[in-house]
C-alpha positions as MATLAB code, in Angstrom:
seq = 'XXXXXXXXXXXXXXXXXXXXXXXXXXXXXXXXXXXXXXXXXXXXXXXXXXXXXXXXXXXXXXXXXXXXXXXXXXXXXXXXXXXXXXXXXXXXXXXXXXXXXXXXXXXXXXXXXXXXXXXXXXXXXXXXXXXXXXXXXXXXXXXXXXXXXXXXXXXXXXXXXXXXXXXXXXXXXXXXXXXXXXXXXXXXXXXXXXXXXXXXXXXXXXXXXXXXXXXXXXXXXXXXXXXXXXXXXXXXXXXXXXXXXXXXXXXXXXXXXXXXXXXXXXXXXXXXXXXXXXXXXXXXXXXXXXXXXXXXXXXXXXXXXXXXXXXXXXXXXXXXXXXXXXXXXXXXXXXXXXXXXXXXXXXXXXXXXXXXXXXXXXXXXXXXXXXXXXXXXXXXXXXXXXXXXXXXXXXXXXXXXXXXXXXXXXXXXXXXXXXXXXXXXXXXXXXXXXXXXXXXXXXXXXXXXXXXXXX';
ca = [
       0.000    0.000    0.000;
       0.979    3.619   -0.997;
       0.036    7.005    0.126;
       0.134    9.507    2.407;
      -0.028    8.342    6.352;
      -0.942   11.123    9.051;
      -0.804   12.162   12.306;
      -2.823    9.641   14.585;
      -5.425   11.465   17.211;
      -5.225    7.495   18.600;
      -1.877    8.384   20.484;
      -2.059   12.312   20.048;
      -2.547   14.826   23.105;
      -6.013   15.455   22.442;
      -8.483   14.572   25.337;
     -11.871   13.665   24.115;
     -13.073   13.143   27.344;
     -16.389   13.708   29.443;
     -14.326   14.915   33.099;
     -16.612   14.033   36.316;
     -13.769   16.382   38.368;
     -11.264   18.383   37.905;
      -8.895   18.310   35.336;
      -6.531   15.156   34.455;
      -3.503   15.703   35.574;
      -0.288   13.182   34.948;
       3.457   13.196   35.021;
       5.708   12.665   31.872;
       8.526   10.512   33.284;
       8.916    6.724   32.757;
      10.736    4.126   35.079;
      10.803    0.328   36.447;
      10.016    2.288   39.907;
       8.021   -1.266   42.174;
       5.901   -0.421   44.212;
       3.429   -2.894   46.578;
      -0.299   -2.400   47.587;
       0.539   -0.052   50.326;
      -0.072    3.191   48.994;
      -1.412    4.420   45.915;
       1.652    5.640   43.130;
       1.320    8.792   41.001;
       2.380    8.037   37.629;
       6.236    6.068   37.294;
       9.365    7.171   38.022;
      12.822    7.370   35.933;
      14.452    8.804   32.533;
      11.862   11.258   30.749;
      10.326   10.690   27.814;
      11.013   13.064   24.995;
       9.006   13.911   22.233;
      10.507   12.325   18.789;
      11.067   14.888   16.041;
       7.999   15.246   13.310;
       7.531   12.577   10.644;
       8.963   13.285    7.133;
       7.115   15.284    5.053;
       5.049   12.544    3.641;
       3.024   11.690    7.162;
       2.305   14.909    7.938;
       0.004   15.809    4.986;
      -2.996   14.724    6.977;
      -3.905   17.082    9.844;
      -4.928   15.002   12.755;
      -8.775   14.279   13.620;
      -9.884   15.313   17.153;
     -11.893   12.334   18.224;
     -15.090   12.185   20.432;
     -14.556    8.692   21.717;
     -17.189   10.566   24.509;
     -20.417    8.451   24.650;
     -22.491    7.538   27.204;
     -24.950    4.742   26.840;
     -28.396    4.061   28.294;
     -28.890    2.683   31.580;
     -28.245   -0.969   31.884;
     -29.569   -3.412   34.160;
     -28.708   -3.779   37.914;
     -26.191   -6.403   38.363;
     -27.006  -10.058   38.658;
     -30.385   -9.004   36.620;
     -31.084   -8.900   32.847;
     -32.460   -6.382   30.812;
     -32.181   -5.213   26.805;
     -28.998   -3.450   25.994;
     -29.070   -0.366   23.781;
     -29.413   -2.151   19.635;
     -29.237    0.102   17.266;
     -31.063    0.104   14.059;
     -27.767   -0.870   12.023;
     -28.043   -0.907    8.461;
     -27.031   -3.908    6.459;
     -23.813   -3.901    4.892;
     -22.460   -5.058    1.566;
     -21.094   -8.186    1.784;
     -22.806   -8.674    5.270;
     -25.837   -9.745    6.647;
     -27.349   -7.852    9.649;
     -29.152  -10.223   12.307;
     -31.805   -8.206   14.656;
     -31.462   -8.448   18.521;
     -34.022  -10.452   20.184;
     -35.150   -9.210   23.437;
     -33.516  -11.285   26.516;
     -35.766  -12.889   28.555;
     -36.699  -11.670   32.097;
     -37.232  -14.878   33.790;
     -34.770  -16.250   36.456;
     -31.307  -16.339   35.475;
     -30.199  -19.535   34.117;
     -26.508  -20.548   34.043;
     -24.670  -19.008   31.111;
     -24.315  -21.496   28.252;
     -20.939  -21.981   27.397;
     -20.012  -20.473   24.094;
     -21.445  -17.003   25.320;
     -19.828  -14.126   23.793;
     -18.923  -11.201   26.963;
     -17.874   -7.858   25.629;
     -16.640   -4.802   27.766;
     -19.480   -2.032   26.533;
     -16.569    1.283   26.660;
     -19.885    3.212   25.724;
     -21.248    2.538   28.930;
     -20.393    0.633   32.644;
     -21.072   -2.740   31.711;
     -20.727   -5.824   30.000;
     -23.262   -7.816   27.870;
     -23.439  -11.614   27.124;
     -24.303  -12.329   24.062;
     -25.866  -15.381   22.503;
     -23.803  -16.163   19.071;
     -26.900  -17.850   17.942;
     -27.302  -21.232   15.863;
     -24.051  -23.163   15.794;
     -22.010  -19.907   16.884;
     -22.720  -18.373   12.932;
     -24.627  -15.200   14.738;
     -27.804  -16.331   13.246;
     -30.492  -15.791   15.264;
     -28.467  -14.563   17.817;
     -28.690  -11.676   20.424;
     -27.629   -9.654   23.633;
     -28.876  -12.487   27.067;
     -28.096  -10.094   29.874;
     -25.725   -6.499   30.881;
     -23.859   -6.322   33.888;
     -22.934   -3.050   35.587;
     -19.330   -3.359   35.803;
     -17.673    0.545   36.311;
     -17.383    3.196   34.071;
     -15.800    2.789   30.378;
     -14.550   -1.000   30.464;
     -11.867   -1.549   27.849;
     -10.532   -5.390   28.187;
     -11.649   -8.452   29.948;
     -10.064  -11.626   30.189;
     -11.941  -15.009   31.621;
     -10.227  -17.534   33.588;
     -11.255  -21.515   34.069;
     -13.156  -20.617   36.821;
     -15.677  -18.790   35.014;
     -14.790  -15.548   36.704;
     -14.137  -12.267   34.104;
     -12.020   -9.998   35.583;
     -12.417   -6.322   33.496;
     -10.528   -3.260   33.119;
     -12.553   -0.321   34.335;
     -11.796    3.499   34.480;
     -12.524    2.939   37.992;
     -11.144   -0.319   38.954;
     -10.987   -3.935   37.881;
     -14.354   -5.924   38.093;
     -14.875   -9.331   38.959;
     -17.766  -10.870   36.774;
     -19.224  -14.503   38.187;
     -20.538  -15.531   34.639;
     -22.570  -18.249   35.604;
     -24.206  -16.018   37.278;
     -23.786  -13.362   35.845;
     -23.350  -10.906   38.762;
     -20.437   -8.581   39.175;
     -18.409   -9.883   42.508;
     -16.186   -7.112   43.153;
     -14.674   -3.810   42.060;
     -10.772   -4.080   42.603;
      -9.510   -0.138   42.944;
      -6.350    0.620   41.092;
      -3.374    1.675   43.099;
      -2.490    4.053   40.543;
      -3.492    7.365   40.618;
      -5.152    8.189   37.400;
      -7.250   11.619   38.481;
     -10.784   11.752   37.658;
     -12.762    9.106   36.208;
     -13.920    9.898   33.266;
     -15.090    8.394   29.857;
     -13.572    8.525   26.209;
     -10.584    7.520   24.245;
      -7.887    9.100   26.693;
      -9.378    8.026   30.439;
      -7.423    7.134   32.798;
      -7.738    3.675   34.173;
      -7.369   -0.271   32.913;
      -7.226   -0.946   29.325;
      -5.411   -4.440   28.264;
      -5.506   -7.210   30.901;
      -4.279  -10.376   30.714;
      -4.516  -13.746   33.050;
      -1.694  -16.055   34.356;
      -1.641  -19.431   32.799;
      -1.942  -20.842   36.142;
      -4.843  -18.173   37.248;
      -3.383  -16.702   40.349;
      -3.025  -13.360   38.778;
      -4.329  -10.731   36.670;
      -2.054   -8.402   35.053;
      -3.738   -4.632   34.114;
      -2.645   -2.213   31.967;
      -3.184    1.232   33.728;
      -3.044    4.280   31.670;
      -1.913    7.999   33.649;
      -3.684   10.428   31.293;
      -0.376   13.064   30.519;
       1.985   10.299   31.430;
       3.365    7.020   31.815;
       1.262    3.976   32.887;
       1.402    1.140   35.033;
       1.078   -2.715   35.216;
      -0.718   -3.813   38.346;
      -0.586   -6.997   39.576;
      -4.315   -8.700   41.143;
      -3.949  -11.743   43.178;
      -6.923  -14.107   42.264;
      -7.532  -14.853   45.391;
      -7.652  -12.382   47.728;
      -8.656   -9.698   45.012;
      -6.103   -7.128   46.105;
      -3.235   -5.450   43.999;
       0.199   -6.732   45.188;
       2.230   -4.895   42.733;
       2.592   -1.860   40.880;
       5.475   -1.114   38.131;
       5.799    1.496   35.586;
       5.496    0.599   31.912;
       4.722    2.815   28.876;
       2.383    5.325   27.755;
      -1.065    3.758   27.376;
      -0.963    0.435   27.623;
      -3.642   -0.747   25.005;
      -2.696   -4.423   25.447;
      -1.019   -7.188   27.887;
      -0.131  -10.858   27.561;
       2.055  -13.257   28.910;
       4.512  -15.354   27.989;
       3.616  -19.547   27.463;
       5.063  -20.402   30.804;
       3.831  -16.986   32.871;
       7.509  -15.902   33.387;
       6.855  -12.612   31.611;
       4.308  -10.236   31.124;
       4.554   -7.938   27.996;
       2.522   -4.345   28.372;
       2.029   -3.132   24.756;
       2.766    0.645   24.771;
       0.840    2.449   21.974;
       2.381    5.895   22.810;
       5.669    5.461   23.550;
       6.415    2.996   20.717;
       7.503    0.254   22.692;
       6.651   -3.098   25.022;
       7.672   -3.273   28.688;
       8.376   -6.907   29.557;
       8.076   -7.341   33.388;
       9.336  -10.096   35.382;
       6.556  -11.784   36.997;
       8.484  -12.300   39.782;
      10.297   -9.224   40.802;
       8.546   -6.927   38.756;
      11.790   -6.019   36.890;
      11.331   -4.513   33.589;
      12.733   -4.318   30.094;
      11.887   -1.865   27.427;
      11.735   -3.096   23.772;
      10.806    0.121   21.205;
       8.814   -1.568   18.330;
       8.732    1.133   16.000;
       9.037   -0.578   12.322;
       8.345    2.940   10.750;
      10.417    4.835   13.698;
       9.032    7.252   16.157;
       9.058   10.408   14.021;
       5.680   12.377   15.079;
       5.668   10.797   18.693;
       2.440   11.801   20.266;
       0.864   12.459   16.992;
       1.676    9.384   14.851;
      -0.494    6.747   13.382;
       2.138    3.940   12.863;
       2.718    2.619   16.686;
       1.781   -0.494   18.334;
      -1.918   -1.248   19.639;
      -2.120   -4.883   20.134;
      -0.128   -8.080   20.249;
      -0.336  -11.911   20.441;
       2.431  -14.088   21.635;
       3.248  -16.882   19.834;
       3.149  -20.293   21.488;
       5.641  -22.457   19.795;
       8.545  -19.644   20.156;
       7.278  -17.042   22.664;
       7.584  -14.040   19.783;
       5.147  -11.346   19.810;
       3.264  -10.929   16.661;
       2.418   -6.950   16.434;
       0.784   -6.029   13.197;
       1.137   -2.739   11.409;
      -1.106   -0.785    9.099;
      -1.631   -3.774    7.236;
       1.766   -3.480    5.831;
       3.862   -4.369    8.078;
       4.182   -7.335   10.833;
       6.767   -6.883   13.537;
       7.789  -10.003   15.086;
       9.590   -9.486   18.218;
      11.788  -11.547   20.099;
      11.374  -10.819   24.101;
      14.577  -12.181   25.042;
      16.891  -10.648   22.440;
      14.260   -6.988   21.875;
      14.874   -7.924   18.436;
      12.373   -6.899   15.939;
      12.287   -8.782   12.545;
       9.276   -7.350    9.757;
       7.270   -9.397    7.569;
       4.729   -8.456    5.211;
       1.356   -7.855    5.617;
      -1.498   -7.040    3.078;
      -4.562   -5.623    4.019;
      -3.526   -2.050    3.580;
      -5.294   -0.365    6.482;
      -5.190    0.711    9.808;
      -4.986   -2.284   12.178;
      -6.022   -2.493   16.102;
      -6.906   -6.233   17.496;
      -5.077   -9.492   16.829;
      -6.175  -13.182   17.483;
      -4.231  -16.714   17.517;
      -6.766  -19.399   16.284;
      -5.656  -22.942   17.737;
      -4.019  -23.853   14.346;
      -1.775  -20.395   14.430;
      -3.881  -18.259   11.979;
      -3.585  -14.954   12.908;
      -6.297  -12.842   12.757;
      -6.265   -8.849   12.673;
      -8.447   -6.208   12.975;
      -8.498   -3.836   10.314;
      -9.812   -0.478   11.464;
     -10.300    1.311    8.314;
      -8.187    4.252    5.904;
      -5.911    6.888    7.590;
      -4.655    8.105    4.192;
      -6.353    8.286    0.682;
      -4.463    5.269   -0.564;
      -5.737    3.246    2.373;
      -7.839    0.225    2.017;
     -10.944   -0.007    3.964;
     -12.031   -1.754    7.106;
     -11.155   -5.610    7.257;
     -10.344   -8.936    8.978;
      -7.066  -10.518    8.075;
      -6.609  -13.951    8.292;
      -3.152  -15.103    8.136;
      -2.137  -18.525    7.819;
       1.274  -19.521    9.619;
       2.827  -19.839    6.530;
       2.359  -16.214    5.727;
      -0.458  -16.558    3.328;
      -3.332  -14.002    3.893;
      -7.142  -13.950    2.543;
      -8.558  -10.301    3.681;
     -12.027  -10.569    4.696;
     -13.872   -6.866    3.920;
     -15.698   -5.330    6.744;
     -18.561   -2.748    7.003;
     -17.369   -0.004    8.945;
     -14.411    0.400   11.865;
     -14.022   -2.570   14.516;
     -11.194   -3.110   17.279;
     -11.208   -6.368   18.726;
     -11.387   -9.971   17.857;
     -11.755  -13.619   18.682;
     -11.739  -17.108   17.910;
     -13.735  -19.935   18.557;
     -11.779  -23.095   20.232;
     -12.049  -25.153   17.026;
     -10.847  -21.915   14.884;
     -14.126  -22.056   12.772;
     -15.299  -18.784   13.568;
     -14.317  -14.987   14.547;
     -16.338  -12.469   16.399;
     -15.037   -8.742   15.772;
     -16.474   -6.035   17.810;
     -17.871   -2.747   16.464;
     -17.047   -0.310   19.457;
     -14.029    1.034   18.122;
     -11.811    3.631   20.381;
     -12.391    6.319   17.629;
     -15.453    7.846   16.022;
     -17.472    5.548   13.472;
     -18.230    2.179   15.996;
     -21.616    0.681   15.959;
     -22.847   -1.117   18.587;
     -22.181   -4.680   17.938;
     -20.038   -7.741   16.653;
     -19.231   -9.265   13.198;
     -19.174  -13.167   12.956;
     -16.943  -14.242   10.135;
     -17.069  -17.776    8.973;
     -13.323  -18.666    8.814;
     -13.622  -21.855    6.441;
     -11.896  -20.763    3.039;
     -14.492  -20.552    0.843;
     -12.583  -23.489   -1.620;
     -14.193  -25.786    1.102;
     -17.392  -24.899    0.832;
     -19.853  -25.524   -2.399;
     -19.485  -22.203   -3.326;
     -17.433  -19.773   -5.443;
     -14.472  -19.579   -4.309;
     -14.489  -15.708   -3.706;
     -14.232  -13.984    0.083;
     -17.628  -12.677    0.032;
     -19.745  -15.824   -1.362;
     -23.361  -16.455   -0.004;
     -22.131  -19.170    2.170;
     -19.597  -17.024    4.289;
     -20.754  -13.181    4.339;
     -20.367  -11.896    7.426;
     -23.150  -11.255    9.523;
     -24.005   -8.507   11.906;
     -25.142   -9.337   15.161;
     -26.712   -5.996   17.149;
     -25.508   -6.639   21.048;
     -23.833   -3.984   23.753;
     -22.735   -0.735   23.608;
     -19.753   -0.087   22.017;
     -17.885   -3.152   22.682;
     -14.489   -3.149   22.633;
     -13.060   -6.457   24.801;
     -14.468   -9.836   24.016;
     -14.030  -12.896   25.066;
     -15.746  -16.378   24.463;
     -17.246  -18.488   27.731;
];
C-alpha cells in the first residue's frame, strides 16, 4: 500500500473526554520504579520521555482528527439481573448480513451457556453476554443479559473458573458468569485523576490472566503520562504490585510459561516486559516505521499476540507491516502484511492463523475496514468489513471470529461481526471472500464493545 499516512489522534494529546472532576492531571517521566499495595503511586518514576522529532514530510500531509470517543450509553440493568442493551437500528452492509437483537428474557437467570460471547461495553459501565446464535454463525443470535461493571470498560479476560475480571476506568471488576453478577470492584493503586469516559481516560485498558490463574495483570493508563502494570492476586482480590510501563498500555499478555508479562505501549512505541516475579522490567521500542511524530503518529503499536511455539510477539502494522519481536533478544524482525489499512486487534486461532483487525483508511491510498486472516505460513485472505471494529476472537475449534464494532475512535456501531473462517474453496461455493455461504453477519448486542471474550 501507498500514500500519504498522518498524524494519529489514537496516540495524540487530544483529550476527548467527558471529566466528572477536575482536570486530568499526569506526570511525563517513565521508570521500572516497584511499588506494593501499600499506597497508591502517582504516575512512574525514571528517565523522561522526549518527544521524537515530526515525521517526514510525507506523514504529515494529513492534519490530525480530534476524536469524540465521549459516549455515554443508556442505563443498563442492575447487576445479577437482565435487561435489553441499547441495539441500534444498524443498516445492512455489503457483503454482510445484519441479524436483529431479540429481546432477553426476564425470567430467572439460568446458568450461562458456554459459548457465550462477553464484551466490555466502553460506551457505557457494563458488559453484555451475548448469545452467538445457531451453531455460533450469529444467526439468530442476540444480547442475554448487561452487567454493571464501572465506568468505560476496555478489556476483559476469563479464567477456568468462570470468573471475568475487566478493566474499568474505575477499577478492575470481577464478573461470576454463571451467574452473571459482578463480585467485586478491585480499585487501582495508581493514581489516574478523575474518572472519566472517552478515548484518553485514565484507568485499565489491556488485561491479561496467568496461565496458572493466580493473577491478573492490568494495563493502567496515567492520562499526561506514563502507565502502570498492576498486579491482582486471584484470590484475595487485592493489587500486590505496581510497576511502571509505557504510555497507554492498550494491550497485555504473557509469555507460554507466565515468566513474563509484555505491556504493549501504543504511545511510547515500545513493550515493557516485566518479570513476573520481581517486577523487573525491560523496554523493547517496536517502532518498524520509527518514532518520528511521537504523540501524533499513526504507525505505533496497539495490540499483540504471543506466539506459542517460540514465545515471539506478533504486532501487526497498518496492514503493511508485521513486527515479530523476540522478548529475550528486543529484536524486531518485519514481515509483510497485506490488508492495507489501519490495524487495532489481533487473534491466535488454535491452528496459528492470525487474525487482525483492520480499522479502516488513515490516508487516501488506504484500504478499507477488514479482517485478516493469516495462515502460519504467511499466506493471507482479507475478509472486507462494514465499517471500523477493534477487537477480535476465535472460537476453540478456529471455525469462527467475532469482531467487535465499538471502536476507540469515532465511526463504531454497537455490535459484533461473525466471520465464517472456512476458506471458501471448502465450501460448495465460489471460491471468492464474500460468497453467499460465508458473508459476514451482523449481530446488534452492547454498547460499544471493545473487549471480548468467548465463555
Amino acid at each position: 500500500m501507498t500514500g500519504v499516512r498522518g498524524v494519529d489522534a489514537g496516540g495524540g494529546d487530544v483529550r476527548g473526554v467527558d471529566v466528572r472532576g477536575s482536570d486530568v492531571g499526569g506526570s511525563d517521566v517513565r521508570g521500572s520504579d516497584v511499588r506494593g499495595s501499600g499506597g497508591r503511586t502517582t504516575g512512574v518514576r525514571g528517565s523522561r520521555v522526549r518527544a521524537a522529532p515530526l515525521r517526514r514530510l510525507t506523514l504529515g500531509l494529513l492534519a490530525a482528527a480530534v476524536l469524540a470517543g465521549c459516549t455515554t450509553g443508556p442505563t443498563e440493568a442492575a447487576p445479577g439481573t437482565t435487561a435489553t442493551p441499547h441495539t441500534p437500528n444498524a443498516p445492512a452492509a455489503s457483503g454482510s448480513t445484519t441479524t436483529a437483537a431479540p429481546a432477553p428474557s426476564r425470567s430467572a437467570p439460568t446458568p450461562t451457556p458456554e459459548g457465550t460471547l462477553l464484551v466490555a461495553d466502553f460506551g457505557s459501565d457494563t458488559v453484555t453476554f451475548v448469545d452467538p446464535g445457531r451453531g455460533g454463525s450469529g444467526r439468530n443470535g442476540g444480547p442475554i443479559a448487561s452487567v454493571e461493571v464501572g465506568t468505560a470498560p476496555y478489556g476483559l479476560v476469563v479464567g477456568q473458573d468462570g470468573r471475568a475480571w475487566v478493566a474499568t476506568a474505575e477499577g478492575v471488576a470481577v464478573v461470576d458468569t454463571q451467574r452473571r453478577t459482578r463480585l467485586a470492584l478491585i480499585p487501582y493503586e495508581t493514581e489516574t485523576g478523575p474518572v472519566t469516559t472517552g478515548e484518553y481516560r485514565g484507568g485499565g485498558m489491556g488485561i491479561a490472566l496467568a496461565p496458572d490463574g493466580r493473577h491478573v495483570y492490568v494495563g493502567v493508563n496515567v492520562p499526561g503520562g506514563n502507565g502502570t502494570l498492576e498486579v491482582v492476586d486471584t484470590a484475595t482480590r487485592e493489587v500486590t504490585g505496581v510497576v511502571g510501563v509505557g504510555r497507554r498500555p492498550f494491550d497485555v499478555d504473557v509469555s507460554p510459561g507466565g515468566r513474563e508479562v509484555y505491556a504493549t505501549n501504543h504511545d511510547s512505541f515500545d513493550v515493557t516486559a516485566v518479570d513476573a516475579d520481581t517486577l523487573r522490567t525491560r523496554r523493547m521500542e517496536v517502532a518498524p516505521y520509527g518514532t518520528e511524530g511521537g504523540l501524533g503518529s499513526w504507525l505505533k503499536p496497539h495490540y499483540a499476540v504471543v506466539r506459542p511455539q517460540d514465545g515471539r510477539l506478533l504486532l501487526p502494522f497498518e496492514g503493511e507491516r508485521l513486527a515479530v519481536l523476540d522478548p529475550r533478544s528486543g529484536k524486531v524482525t518485519i514481515e509483510r502484511m497485506t490488508a492495507g489499512t489501519h490495524q487495532h486487534g489481533a487473534a491466535l486461532a488454535p491452528d496459528g492463523t492470525l487474525l487482525v483487525v483492520g480499522t479502516g483508511p488513515i490516508g487516501s491510498a488506504d484500504e478499507g475496514p477488514s479482517l485478516t486472516v493469516r495462515a502460519p505460513d504467511g499466506e493471507e485472505r482479507i475478509v472486507p468489513l462494514e465499517g471500523p471494529h477493534e477487537d477480535v476472537a476465535v472460537s476453540a475449534d478456529g471455525s469462527t471470529a467475532y469482531v467487535t464494532g465499538g471502536f476507540t475512535r469515532d465511526g463504531y456501531w454497537n455490535g459484533i461481526t461473525v466471520v465464517d473462517l472456512d476458506k471458501p474453496d471448502n465450501l460448495d461455493a465460489p471460491a471468492t471472500p464474500n460468497n453467499e455461504r460465508n458473508k459476514p453477519i451482523r449481530l446488534s448486542a452492547g454498547n460499544r464493545p471493545l473487549g471480548i471474550a468467548i465463555l
